[in-house]
N, C-alpha and C positions, 0 to 999 in steps of 0.2 A: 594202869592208872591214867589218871586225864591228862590229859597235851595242852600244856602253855606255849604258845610260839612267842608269845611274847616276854615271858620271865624263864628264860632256861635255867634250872638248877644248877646248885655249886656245886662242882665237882670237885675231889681232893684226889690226891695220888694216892693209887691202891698201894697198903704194904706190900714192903718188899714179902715177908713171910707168905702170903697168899701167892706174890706170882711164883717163889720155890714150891709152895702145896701144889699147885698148877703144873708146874713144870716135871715135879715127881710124877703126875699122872700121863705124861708124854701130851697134854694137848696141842695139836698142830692148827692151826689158820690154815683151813681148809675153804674152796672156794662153795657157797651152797647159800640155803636160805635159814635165817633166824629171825630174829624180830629183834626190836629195839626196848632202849630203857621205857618206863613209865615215869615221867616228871613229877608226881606227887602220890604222898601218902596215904594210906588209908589203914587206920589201926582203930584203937580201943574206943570205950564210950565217956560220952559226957553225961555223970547222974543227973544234971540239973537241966537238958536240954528242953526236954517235954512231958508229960505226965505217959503216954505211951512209950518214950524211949525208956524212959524209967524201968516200968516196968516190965521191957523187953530186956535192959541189961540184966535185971535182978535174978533172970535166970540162965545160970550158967549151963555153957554145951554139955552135952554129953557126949561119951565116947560110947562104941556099941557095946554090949558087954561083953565084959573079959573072959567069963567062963565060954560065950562061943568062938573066941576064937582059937586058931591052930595055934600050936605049938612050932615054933619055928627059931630061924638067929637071932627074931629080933623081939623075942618073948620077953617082956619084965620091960621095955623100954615103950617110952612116949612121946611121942610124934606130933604135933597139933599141923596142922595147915591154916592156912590165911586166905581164903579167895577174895582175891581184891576187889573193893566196893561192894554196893551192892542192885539188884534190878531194880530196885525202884527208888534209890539216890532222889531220883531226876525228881521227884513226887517231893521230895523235902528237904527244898533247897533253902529255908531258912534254917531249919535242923541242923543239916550236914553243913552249913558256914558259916555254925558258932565256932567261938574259937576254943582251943582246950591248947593243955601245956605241955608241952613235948621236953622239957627239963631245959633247953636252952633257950627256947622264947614256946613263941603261940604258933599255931597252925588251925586250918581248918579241920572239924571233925572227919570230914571225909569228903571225897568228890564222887563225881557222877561216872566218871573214867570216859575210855574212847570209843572207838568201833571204827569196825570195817565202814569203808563207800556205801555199802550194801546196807549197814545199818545193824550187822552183825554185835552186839555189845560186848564189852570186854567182861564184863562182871556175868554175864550169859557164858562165857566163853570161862570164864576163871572156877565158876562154878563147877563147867562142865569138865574141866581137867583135874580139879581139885577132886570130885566122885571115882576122878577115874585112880587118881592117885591117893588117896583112903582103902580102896580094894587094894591094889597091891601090895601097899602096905601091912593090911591085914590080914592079906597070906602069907605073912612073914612072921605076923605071930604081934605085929606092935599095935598097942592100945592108940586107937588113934582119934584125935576133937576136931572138928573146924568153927574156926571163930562165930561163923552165922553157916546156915544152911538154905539159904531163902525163906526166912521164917522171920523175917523185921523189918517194920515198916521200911527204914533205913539203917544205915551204919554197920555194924558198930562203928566208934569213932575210935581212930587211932589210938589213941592211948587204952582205951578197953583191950584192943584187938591186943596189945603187948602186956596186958596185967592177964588176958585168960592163960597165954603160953606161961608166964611168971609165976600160976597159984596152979597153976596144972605140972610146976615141976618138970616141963618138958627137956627130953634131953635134946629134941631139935626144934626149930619152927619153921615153915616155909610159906614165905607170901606168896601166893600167884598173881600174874601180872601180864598183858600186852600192853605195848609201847602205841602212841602214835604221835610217828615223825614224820619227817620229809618223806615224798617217794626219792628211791632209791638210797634211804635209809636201811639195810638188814645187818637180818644177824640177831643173836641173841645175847643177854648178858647178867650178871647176877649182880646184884648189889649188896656190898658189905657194910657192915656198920663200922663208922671210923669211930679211932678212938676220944671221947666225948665224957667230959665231969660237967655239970652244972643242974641247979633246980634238984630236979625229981631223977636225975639222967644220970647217969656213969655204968660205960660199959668197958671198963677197963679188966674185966672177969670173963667177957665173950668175944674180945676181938679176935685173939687167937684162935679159940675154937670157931668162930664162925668163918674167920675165913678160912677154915681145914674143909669147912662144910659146903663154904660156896665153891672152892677150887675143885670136890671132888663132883659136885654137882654138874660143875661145868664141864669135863672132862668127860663122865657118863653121856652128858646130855648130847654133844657132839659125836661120841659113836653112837649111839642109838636111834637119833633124829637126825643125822647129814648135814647140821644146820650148821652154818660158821657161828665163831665170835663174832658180834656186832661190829660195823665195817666203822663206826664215829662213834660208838664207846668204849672205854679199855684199852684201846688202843692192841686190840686185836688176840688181847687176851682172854674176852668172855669176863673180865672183871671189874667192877669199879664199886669206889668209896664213898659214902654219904653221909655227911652230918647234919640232913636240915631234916629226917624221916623219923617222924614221932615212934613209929613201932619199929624199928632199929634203936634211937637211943632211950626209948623207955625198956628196952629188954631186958632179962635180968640172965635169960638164957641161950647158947647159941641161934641166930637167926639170919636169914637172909631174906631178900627177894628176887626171884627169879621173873626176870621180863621174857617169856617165850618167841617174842616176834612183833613186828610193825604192822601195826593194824590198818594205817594208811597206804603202807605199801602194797600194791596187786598182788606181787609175787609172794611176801608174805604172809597177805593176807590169804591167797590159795591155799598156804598149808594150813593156817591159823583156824580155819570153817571147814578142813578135812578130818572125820573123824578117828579116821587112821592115823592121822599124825598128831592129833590128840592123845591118842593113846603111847605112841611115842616118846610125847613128850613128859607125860607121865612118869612109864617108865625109865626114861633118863633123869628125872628126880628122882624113882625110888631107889633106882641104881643108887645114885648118889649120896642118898641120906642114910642108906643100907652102908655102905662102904666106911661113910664117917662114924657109924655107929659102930662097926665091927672093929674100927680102929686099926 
């Protein structure tokens, strides 16, 4: 998601249940590269933004069909993905900074997110682990949607992105995300939904399960990609807490988001535009959402 240097997000203390889920899974702070948080949202739509967002919302993802896929552990369940933002945000920046209601106040419909030095995008970047992580999933036998496919002029806006996983009955949802922080910012970390009643909001039904989801995420994610827990979020856990993220407390279903790495960081950013460790990182989501589903 995009980088405020100037308004950092409020962090809260992750529960304690998630750093026990975490600790069940032996993760150790290990020394390596991950990426950092994303400081803003990007979830569902605003009906009323524009006559073309309209009628981009009005129609809903589709998953591939069910009849081709395999039969596997994770046959009969539902997956959505979230690739954060989108490539052409940046084209509809009155769009994306209407405001829409996240159940505890307002927020922007969406941001334009970060990018590599190079100019690398995150939402190029999100897309492309999100594809990668749809296929694996669906050699596992799970019906799987992503919120957009590069198929809208912009958005969706946060609050859409958290009503498709809502009316799609998902049993997980996973935002995809790079961070961009400081250099010498790494490491990677997932973000949980704190627990939150207000407006349209209360996720007093997925705090538990989603941080069973983020913990086991994070735990996959780190043997599979070498990459530590972020070295300045979590506090060295791979965890932290969020109440100000429209598609966290609009969710109705477990959900998290996973920041893969520092898009500003070199070092980071190396692995973030390789696409072998794209693939990696992938599969240390599928690992992870595979495990929470198997229970």
């Amino acid at each position: 998601m995009p980088y405020d240097d100037s308004v950092p997000p409020t962090r809260r203390a992750r529960p304690l249940l998630a750093a026990a889920a975490l600790a069940a899974l032996c993760l150790t702070t290990i020394t390596g590269c991950g990426g950092s948080p994303d400081t803003e949202d990007g979830a569902g739509a605003k009906a009323s933004t524009s006559a073309s967002a309209s009628a981009s919302a009005s129609a809903a993802p589709e998953a591939s069909p069910t009849a081709s896929l395999p039969q596997g552990p994770l046959t009969g369940r539902t997956v959505v993905i979230d690739p954060g933002h989108n490539p052409r945000n940046r084209e509809h920046t009155k769009e994306i900074n209407e405001q829409v209601d996240i159940g505890t106040g307002r927020k922007e419909c969406d941001t334009t997110g970060t990018s590599t030095d190079d100019g690398y995008a995150e939402a190029r970047f999100t897309l492309d682990v999100s594809h990668r992580l749809r296929e694996l999933l669906q050699a596992q036998g799970a019906r799987v949607l992503l919120t957009h496919d590069d198929d809208r002029p912009f958005g969706p806006c946060i609050d859409e992105r958290a009503r498709i996983g809502n009316e799609a009955k998902a049993d997980a949802v996973v935002s995809v995300h790079a961070d961009g922080s400081a250099v010498g910012n790494r490491g990677f970390h997932v973000i949980l939904p704190a627990a939150v009643k207000g407006g349209g909001a209360d996720t007093s039904k997925i705090v538990k399960s989603s941080a069973d989801l983020g913990a086991r995420i994070a735990g996959h994610f780190v043997r599979t990609t070498g990459s530590a827990p972020s070295n300045y979020i979590g506090g060295g856990t791979g965890l932290d807490t969020r109440d100000d993220l429209g598609g966290l407390n609009l969710s109705t279903v477990p959900k998290v988001f996973v920041e893969c790495g520092n898009m500003r960081d070199p070092k980071d950013a190396a692995l973030l535009t390789d696409a072998r460790w794209r693939q990696k990182a992938a599969q240390g989501m599928a690992d992870g959402i595979a495990a929470h589903l198997k229970g």
